[in-house]
N, CA, C and O of each residue as an XYZ file, in Angstrom:
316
protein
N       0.822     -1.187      0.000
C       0.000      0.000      0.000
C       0.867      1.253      0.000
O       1.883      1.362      0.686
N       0.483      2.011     -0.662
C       1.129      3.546     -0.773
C       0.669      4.817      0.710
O      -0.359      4.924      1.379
N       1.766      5.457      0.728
C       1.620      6.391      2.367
C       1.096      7.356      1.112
O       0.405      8.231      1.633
N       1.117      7.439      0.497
C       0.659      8.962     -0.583
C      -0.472      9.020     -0.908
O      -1.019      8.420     -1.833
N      -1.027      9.940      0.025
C      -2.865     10.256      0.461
C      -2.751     11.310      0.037
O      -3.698     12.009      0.396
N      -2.020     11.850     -0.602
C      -2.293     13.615     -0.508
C      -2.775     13.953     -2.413
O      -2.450     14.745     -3.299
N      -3.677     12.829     -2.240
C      -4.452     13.578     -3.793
C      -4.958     14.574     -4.091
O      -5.754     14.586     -5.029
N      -4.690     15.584     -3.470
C      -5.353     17.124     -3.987
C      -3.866     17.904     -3.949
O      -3.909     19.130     -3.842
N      -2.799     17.376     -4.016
C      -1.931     17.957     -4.082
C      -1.281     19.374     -3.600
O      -0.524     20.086     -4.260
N      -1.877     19.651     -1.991
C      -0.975     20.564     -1.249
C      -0.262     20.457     -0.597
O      -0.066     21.182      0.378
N       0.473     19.343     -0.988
C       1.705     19.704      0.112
C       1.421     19.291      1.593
O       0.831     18.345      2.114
N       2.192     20.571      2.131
C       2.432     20.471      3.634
C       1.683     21.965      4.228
O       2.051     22.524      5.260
N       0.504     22.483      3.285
C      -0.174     23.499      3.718
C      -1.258     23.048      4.637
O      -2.337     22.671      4.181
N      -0.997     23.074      5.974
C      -2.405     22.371      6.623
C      -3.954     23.236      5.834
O      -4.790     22.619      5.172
N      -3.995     24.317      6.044
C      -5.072     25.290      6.345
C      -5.859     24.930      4.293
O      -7.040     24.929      3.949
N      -4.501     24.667      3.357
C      -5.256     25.080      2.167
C      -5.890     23.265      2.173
O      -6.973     23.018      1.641
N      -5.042     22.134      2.842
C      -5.272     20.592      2.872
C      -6.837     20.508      3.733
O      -7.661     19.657      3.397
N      -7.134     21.542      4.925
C      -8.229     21.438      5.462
C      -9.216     21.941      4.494
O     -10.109     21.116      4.301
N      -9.356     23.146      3.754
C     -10.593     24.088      2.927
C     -10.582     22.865      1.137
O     -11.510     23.022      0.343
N      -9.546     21.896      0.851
C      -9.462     21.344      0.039
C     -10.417     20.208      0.529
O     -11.388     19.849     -0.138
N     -10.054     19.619      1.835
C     -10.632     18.294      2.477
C     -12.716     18.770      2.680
O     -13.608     17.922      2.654
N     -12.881     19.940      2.817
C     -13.921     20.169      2.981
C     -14.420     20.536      1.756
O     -15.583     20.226      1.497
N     -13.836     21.069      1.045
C     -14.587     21.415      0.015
C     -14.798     19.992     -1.192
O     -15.654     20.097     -2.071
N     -14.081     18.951     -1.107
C     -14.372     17.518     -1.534
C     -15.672     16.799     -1.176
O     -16.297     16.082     -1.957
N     -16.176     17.193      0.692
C     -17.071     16.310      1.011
C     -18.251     17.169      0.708
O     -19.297     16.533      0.575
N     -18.347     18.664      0.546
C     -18.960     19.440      0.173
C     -19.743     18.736     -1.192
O     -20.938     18.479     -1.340
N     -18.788     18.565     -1.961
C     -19.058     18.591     -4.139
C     -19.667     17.010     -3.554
O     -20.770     16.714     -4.013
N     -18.902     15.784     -2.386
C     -19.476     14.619     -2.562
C     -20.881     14.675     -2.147
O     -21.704     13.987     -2.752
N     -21.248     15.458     -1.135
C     -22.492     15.548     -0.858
C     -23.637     16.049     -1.779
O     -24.751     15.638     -2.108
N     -23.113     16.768     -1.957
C     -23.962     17.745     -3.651
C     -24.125     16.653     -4.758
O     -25.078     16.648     -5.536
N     -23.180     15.785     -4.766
C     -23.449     15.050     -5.585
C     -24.249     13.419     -5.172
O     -24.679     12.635     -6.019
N     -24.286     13.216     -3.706
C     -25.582     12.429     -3.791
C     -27.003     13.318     -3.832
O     -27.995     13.193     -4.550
N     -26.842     13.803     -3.283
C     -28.143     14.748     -3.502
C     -28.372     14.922     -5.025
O     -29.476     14.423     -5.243
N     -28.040     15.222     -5.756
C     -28.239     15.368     -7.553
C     -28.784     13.663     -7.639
O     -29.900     13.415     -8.094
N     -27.865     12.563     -7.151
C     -28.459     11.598     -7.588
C     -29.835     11.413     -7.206
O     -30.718     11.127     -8.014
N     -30.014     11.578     -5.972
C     -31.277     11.332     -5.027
C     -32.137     12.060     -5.746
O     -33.268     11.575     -5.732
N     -32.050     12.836     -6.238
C     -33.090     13.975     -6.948
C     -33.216     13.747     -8.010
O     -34.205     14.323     -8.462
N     -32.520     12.963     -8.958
C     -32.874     12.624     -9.735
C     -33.309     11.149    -10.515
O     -33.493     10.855    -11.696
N     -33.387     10.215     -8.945
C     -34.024      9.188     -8.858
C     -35.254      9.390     -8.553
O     -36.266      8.805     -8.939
N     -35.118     10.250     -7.841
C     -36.935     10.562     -7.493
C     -37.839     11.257     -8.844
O     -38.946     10.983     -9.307
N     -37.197     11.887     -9.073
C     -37.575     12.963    -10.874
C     -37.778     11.419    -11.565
O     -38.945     11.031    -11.619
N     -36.932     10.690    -11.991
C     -37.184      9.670    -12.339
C     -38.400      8.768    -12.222
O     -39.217      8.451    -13.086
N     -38.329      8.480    -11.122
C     -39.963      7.577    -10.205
C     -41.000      8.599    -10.971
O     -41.761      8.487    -11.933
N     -40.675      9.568    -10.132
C     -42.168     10.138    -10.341
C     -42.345     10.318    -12.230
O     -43.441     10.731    -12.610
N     -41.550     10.086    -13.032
C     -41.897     10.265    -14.716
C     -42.425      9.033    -15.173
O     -43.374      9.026    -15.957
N     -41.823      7.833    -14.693
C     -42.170      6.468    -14.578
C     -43.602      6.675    -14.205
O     -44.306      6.849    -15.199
N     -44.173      6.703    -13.190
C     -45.296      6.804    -12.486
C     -45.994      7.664    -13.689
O     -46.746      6.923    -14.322
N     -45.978      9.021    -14.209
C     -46.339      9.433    -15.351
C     -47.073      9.040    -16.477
O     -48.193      9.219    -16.953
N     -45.725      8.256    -16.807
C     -46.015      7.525    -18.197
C     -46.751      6.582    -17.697
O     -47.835      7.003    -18.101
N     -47.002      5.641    -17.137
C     -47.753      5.131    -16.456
C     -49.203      5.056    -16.488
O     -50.020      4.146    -16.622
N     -49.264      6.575    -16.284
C     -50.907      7.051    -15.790
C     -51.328      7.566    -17.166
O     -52.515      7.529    -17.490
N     -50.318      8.080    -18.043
C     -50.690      8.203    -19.097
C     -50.857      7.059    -20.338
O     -51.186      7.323    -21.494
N     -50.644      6.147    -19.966
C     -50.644      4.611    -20.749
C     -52.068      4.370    -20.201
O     -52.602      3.382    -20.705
N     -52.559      4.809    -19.602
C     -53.767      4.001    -19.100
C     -54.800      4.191    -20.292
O     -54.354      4.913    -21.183
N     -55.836      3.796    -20.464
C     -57.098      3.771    -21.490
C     -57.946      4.927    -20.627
O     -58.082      5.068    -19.411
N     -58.313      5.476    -21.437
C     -59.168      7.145    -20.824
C     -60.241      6.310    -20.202
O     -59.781      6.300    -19.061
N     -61.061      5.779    -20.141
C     -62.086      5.033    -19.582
C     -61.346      5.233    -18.222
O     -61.849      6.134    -17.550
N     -60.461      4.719    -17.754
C     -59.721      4.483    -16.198
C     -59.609      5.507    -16.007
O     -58.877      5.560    -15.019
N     -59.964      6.888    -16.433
C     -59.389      8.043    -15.365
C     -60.838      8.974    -15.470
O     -61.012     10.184    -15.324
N     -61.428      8.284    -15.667
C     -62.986      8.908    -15.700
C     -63.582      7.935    -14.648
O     -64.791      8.014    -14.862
N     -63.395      7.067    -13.636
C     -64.127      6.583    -13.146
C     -63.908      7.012    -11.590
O     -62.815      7.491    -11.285
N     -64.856      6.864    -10.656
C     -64.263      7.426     -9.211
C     -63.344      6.942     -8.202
O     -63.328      5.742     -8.472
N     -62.848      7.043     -7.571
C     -62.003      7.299     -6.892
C     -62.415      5.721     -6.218
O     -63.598      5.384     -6.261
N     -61.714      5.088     -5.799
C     -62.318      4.378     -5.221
C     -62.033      4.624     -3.328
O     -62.879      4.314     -2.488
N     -60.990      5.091     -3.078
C     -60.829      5.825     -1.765
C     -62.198      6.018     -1.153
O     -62.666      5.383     -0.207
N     -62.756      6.977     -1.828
C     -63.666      7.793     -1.598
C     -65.347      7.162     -1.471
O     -66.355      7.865     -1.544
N     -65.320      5.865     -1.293
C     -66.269      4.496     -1.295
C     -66.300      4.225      0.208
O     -67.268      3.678      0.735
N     -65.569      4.491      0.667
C     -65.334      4.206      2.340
C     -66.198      5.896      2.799
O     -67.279      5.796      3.379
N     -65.881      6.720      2.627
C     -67.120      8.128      3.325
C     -68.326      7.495      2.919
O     -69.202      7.137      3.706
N     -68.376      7.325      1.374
C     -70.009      7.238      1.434
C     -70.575      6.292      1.994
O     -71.789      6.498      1.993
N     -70.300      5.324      2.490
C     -71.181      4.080      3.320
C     -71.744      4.727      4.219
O     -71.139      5.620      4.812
N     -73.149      4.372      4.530
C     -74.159      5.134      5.624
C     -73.569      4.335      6.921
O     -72.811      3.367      6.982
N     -74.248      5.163      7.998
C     -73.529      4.565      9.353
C     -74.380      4.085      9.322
O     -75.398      4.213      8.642
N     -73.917      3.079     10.499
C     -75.171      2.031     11.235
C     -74.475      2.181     12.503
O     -73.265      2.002     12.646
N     -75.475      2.592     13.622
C     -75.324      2.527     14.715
C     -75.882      0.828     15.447
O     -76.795      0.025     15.255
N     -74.506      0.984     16.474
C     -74.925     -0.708     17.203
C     -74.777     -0.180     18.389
O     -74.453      0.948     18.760
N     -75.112     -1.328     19.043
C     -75.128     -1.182     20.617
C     -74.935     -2.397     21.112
O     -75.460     -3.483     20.866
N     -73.911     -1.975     22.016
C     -72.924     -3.154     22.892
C     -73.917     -3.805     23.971
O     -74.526     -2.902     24.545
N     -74.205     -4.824     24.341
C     -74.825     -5.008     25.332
C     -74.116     -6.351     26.189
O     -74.599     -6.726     27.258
């Protein structure tokens, strides 16, 4: 194994090796975030095309969620 870690190439400058070392995890972080964001941009276009593949008949019909409010109550009693 090699002792030669110093891939950003400063030397023996602590202060420019510290603002170099931070500014690396800085761009690495930025750059999961771009991925993450654009996995999700992704999903959600997938999901898209998706809804747009469907036959128009399927997006004219109701909700089906919305089948659970309308049921009338029925009151019971515990005895």
């Amino acid at each position: 194994m090699s002792d030669h870690q110093d891939y950003l190439g400063t030397g023996s400058d602590t202060k420019f090796r510290l603002r170099a070392d931070v500014l690396m995890l800085m761009l690495k972080g930025a750059g999961y975030a771009a991925v993450f964001c654009l996995v999700l941009w992704f999903g959600l276009m997938v999901l898209y095309w998706i809804g747009k593949a469907l036959p128009e008949e399927s997006r004219d019909t109701p909700d089906p969620g919305q089948a659970f409010l309308q049921q009338p109550y029925i009151e019971t009693t515990r005895v």
